[in-house]
N, C-alpha and C positions, 0 to 999 in steps of 0.2 A: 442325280447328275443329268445334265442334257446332255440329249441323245449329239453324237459327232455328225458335222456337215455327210459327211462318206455313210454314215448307216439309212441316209433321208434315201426313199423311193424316189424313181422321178416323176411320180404323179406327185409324191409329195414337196420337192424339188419345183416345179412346175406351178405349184400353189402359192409356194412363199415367190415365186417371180411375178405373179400376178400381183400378190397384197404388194411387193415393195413398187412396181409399176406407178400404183395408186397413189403418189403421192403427193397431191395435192388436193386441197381445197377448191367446191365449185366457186367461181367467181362472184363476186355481189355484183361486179359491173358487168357489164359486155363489151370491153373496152380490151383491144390489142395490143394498146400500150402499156394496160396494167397486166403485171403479173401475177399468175396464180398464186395464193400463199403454201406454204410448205407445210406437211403435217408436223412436219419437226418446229412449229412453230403455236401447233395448236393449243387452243387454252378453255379449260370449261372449270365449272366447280361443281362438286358432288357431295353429298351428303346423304348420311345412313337415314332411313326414314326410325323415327322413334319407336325403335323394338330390345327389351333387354335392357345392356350395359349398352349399347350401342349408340343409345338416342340422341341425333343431330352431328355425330363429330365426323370433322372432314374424312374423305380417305386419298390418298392418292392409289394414281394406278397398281401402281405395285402390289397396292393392296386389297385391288377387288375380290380375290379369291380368297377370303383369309379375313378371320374376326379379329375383334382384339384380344382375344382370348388366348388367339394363338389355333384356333379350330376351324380347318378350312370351310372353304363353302363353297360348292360347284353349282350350285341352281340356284341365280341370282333375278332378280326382277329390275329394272328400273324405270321409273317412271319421271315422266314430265308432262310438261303443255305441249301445246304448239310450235315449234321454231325452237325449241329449245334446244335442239342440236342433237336428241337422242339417236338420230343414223348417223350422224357425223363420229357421233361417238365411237360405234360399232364399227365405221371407216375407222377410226385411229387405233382401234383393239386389234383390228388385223394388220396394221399396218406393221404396231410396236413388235406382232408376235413373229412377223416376215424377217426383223432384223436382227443382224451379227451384234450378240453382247456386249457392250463397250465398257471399256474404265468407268467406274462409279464414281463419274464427275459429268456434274450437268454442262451441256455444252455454252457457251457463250451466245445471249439472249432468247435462250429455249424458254418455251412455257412450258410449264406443266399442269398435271389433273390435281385440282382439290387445294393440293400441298405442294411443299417441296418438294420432288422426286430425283435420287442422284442418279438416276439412268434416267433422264429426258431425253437424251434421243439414242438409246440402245435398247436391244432388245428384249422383250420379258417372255416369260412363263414356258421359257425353253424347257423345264424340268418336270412339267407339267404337261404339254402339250403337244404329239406332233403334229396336228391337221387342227385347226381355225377353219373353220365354213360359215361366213361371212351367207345369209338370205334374207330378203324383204319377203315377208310372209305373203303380201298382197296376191304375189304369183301366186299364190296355192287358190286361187278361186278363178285360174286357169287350164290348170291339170289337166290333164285331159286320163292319167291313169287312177282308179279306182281301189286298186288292190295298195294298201299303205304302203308297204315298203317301196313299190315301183314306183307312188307318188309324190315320198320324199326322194327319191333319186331325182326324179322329175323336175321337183324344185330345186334341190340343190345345185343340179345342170343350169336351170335357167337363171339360178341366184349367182352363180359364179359368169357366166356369158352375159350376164346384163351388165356387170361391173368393168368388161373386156373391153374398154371404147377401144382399143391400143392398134388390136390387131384378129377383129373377125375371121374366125376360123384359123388362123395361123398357130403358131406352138403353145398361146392361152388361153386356147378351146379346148374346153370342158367336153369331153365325149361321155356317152352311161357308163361304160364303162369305167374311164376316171374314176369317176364317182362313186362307184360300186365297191370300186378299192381302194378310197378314203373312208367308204364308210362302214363297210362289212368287209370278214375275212373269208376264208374259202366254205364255207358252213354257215354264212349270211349273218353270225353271230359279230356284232356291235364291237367297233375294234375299241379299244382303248386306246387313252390319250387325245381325244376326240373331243374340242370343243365348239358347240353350235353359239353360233348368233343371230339369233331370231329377231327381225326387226320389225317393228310395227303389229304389233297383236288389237291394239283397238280397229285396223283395218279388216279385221277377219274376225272382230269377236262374236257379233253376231250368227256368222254360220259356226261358229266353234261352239256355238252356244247349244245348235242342234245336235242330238244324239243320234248318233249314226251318218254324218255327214264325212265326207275325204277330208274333211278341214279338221275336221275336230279329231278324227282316227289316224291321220298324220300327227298332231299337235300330240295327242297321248303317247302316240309311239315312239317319237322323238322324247317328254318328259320320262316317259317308263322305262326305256332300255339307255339312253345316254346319260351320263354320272354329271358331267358339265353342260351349261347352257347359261348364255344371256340371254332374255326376251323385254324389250322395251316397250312401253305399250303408254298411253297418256291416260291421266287417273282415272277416268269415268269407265275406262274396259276392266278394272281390273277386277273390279267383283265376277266377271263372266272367263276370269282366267280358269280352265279347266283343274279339277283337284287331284290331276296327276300331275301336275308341274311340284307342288312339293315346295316351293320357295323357302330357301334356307338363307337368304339375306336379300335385303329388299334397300335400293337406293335411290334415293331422291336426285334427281339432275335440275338442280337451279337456275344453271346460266350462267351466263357470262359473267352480269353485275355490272357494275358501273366501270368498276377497274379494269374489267376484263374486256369490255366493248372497247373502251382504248385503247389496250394493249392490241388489239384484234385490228382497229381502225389504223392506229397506229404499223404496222407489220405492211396491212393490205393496201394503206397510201402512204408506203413511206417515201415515194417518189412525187407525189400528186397532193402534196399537203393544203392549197386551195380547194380540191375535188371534197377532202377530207372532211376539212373546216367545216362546208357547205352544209353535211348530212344532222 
């Protein structure tokens, strides 16, 4: 069952205001008269990388924690290229897990991941989840704390305030504190329901790669003690992905595709159809 709005802390309360803040798309243009696009509009496609029964078949959202077997999966990998939208992605994972469950009816001209999805624009993984912590790993080769634990607090502080364009230091500042209480309970022990999303691992794989480095003793400490985790990384890191991550389902991020660029061009010039044509 998900947890009821009334049992959310309000550091946890506090979190889901932040991921739902986020709701939009950075702009391709720099243009005032275009509008941002909506996450409620996003569109990507995914695919299982050829492991198992699994090999090549789409998934939708709904179903990244979860094989076809029916056997969940909390330590997921996914990889892509360049531009292929993998933080965007990890933008819409927080976004979806910010919102109120809605009727299982997709909203009128939603996109969705992969596949059909009948919750495109309501909530997931309420039953699963109550704290999503959204990090770009990059920050971890800024630390400035030593000791693991204090230097994922460290990043998780500056991975949630880099995301804050809204309102610096106001009520979506991330204090240690916060932090210490979505991520540990009073005995520093790993709360549960806890899911990380690690962004960018090829930017940090080389110091991850050194034994004994804050990057790499943060990275195991985050795979070894948390049960869930995404980490996206582009293919060339991922032989240097440390052998405490454990990956238990590995997903290919394709892109958009041809269809998907239009549907995307289409949404982001639906006012500006000569701008459109142009690109």
């Amino acid at each position: 069952m998900a947890p009821e709005i009334s049992s959310f802390t309000k550091v946890e309360l506090k979190l889901r205001k932040l991921y739902q803040a986020q709701d939009k798309l950075p702009k391709l243009i720099d243009d005032d008269q275009l509008e941002a696009q909506s996450l409620r509009e996003y569109y990507i496609k995914l695919r299982v990388v050829a492991k198992g029964d699994e090999g090549g078949e789409a998934v939708t959202m709904r179903e990244l924690f979860s094989r076809r077997d029916g056997r969940p999966a909390g330590r997921v990998l996914i990889t892509g290229g360049a531009g292929l939208g993998k933080s965007t992605l990890l933008h819409y994972v927080a976004f979806r897990w910010s919102l109120e469950a809605e009727p299982q009816a997709a909203a009128k001209g939603a996109c969705v991941v992969g596949a059909e999805d009948a919750e495109a624009t309501g909530g997931l993984w309420h039953d699963q989840f109550r704290r999503v912590l959204r990090v770009p790993l990059k920050i971890l080769s800024a630390v400035d704390a030593k000791q693991p634990m204090r230097a994922l607090v460290e990043l998780v502080r500056e991975g949630l305030n880099a995301h804050d364009v809204y309102d610096p230091r106001g009520e979506l500042f991330f204090e240690d504190n916060d932090v210490r209480e979505l991520l540990f309970d009073e005995k520093d022990a790993v709360r549960p329901g806890t899911l990380l999303l690690l962004d960018g691992f090829d930017e940090v794989a080389q110091e991850a790669s050194r034994t004994g480095s804050v990057v790499r003793k943060v990275l195991d400490l985050a795979f070894t003690e948390f049960d869930h985790f995404v980490v996206t990384t582009r293919p060339n890191a991922v032989e240097l992905l440390p052998k405490s991550a454990r990956v238990e389902r590995e997903i290919l991020n394709i892109g958009l595709g041809a269809d998907g660029v239009r549907k995307f061009l289409d949404s982001f010039f639906r006012d500006k159809r000569e701008l459109r044509d142009s690109l």
